[in-house]
C-alpha angles and dihedrals in degrees: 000000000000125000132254138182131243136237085244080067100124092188098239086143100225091133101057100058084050102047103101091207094043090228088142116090125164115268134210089276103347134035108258126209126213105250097204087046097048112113092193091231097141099224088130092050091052099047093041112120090201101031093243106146107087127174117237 
């Protein structure tokens, strides 16, 4: 299942520059991930200061 990320998400951009399919784009007020482009890798979730990448 694809990742998404949470309303805890504090924008500090950390998972977009590790996403290796650069799914992963800033938001109004959170980052947001592609769904359909999502490999489901969990680099995001690893780098993510707040834990806000889930998978769904």
């Amino acid at each position: 299942m694809a990742y998404f990320i949470n309303e805890s998400c504090i924008s500090c951009g950390a998972c977009e520059s590790e996403c290796p399919v650069s799914c992963i784009a800033a938001g109004d007020s959170v980052y947001v991930i592609d769904a359909d482009a999502c490999i489901e890798c969990g680099a995001c979730a690893n780098v993510c200061p707040v834990d806000a990448p889930q998978q769904q």
